[in-house]
C-alpha positions as CSV (number, residue, x, y, z in Angstrom):
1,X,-45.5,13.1,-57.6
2,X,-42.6,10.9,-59.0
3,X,-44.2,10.0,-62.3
4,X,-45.0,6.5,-61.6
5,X,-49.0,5.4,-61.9
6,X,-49.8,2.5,-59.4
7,X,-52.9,1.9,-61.5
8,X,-51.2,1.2,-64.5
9,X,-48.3,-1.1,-63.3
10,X,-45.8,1.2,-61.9
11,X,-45.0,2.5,-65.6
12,X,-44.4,6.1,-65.6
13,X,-47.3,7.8,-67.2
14,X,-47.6,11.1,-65.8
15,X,-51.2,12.3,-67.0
16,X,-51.9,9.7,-70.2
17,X,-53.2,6.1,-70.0
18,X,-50.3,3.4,-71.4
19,X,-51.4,2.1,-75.0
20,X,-51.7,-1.8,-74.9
21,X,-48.3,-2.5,-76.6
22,X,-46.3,-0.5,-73.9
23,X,-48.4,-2.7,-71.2
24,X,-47.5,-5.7,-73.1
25,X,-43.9,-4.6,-73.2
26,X,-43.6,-4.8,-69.6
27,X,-45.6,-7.6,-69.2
28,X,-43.5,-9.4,-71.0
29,X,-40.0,-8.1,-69.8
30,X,-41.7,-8.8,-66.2
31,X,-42.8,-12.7,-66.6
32,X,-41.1,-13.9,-69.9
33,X,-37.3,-12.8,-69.5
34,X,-36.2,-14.6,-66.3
35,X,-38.1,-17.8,-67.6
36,X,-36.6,-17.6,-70.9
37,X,-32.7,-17.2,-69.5
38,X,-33.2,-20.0,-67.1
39,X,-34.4,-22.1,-69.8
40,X,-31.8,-21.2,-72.0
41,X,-29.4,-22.2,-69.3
42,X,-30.9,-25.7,-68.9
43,X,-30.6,-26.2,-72.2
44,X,-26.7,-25.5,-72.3
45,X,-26.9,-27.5,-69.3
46,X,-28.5,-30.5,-71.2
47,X,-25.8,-30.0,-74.0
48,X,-22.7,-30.2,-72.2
49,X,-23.8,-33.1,-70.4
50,X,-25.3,-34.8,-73.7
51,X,-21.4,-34.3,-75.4
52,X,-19.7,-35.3,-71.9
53,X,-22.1,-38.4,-72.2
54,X,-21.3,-39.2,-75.8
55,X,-17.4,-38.7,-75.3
56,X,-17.2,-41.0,-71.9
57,X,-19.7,-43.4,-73.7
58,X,-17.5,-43.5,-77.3
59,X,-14.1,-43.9,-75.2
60,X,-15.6,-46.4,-72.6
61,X,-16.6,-48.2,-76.1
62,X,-13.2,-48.3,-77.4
63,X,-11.3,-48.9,-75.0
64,X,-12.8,-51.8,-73.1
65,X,-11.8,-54.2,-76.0
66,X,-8.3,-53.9,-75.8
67,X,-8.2,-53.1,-72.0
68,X,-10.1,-57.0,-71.2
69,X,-7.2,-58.9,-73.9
70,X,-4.6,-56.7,-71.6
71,X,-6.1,-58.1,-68.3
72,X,-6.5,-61.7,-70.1
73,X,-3.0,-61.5,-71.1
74,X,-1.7,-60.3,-67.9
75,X,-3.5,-63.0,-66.0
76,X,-2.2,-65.9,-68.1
77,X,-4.9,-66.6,-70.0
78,X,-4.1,-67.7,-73.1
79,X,-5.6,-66.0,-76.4
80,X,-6.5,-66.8,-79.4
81,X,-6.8,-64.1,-81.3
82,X,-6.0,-63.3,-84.7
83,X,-4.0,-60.6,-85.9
84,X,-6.5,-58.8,-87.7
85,X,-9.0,-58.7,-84.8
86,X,-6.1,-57.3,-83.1
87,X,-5.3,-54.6,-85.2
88,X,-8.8,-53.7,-85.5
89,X,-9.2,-53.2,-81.7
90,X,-6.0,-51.1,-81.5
91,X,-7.3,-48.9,-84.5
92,X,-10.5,-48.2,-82.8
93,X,-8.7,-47.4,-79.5
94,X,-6.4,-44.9,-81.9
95,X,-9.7,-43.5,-83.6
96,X,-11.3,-42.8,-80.3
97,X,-8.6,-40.8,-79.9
98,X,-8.5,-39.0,-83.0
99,X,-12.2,-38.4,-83.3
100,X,-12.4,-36.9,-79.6
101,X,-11.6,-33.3,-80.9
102,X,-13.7,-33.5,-83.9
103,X,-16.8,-34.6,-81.7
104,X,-16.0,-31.5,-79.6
105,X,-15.4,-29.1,-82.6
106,X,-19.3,-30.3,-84.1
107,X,-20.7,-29.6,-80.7
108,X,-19.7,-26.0,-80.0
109,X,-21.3,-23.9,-82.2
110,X,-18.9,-21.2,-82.3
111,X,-16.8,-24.2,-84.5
112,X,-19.6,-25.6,-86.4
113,X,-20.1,-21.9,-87.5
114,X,-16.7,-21.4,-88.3
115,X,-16.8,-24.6,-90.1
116,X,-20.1,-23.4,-91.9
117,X,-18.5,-20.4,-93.2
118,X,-14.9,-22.0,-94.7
119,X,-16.7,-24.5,-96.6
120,X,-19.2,-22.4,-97.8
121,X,-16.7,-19.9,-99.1
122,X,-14.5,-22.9,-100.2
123,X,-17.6,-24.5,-102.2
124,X,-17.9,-21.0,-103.9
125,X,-14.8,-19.7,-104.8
126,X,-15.1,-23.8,-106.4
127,X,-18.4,-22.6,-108.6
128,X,-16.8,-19.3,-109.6
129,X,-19.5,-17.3,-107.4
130,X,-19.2,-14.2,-106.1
């Protein structure tokens, strides 16, 4: 009396038989849609823990260099080190630093779109296309 067929999975069919496309409709909204959100969600899952892995991994990198020569120093040992191999591990601490925001920017793709779209319309206003 409501206009919903039991036989023919609850759609409303009041006097005509569903086609096989409106049947595979709802088949599909009914067993597809919940699995694809929650495996869309793991996957944003596995990439915010895959760029909070790379950042702790790249700053752990740099820093532990110059963080051992400060305990060396501070203990007393005494250091041999040249200047150069100095230098090079304060730069990398510095580029950590620097590079941190760019690895960020390259992983959300709102950026990396952003990013897409200037240089493309940078590389042709370059080539004189319109």
């Amino acid at each position: 009396s409501s206009g919903i067929n039991a036989e023919y999975g609850g759609l409303k069919t009041p006097g005509k038989k569903p086609t096989m496309q409106t049947l595979g409709r709802r088949a599909s909204a009914m067993i597809h849609t919940p699995c694809q959100k929650s495996q869309k969600r793991v996957w944003m899952m596995l990439r915010v823990t895959m760029s909070i892995f790379l950042i702790v991994t790249a700053s752990v990198i740099s820093v532990m260099p110059i963080l051992i020569m400060g305990i060396l120093m501070w203990a007393g040992v005494p250091l041999s080190i040249p200047p150069n191999v100095h230098h090079t591990v304060h730069w990398i601490f510095v580029g950590n630093s620097a590079a941190n925001p760019i690895v960020f920017g390259l992983m959300n793709p709102l950026i990396r779109a952003s990013i897409y779209k200037r240089v493309r319309s940078v590389f042709l206003k370059m080539n004189n296309v319109t």
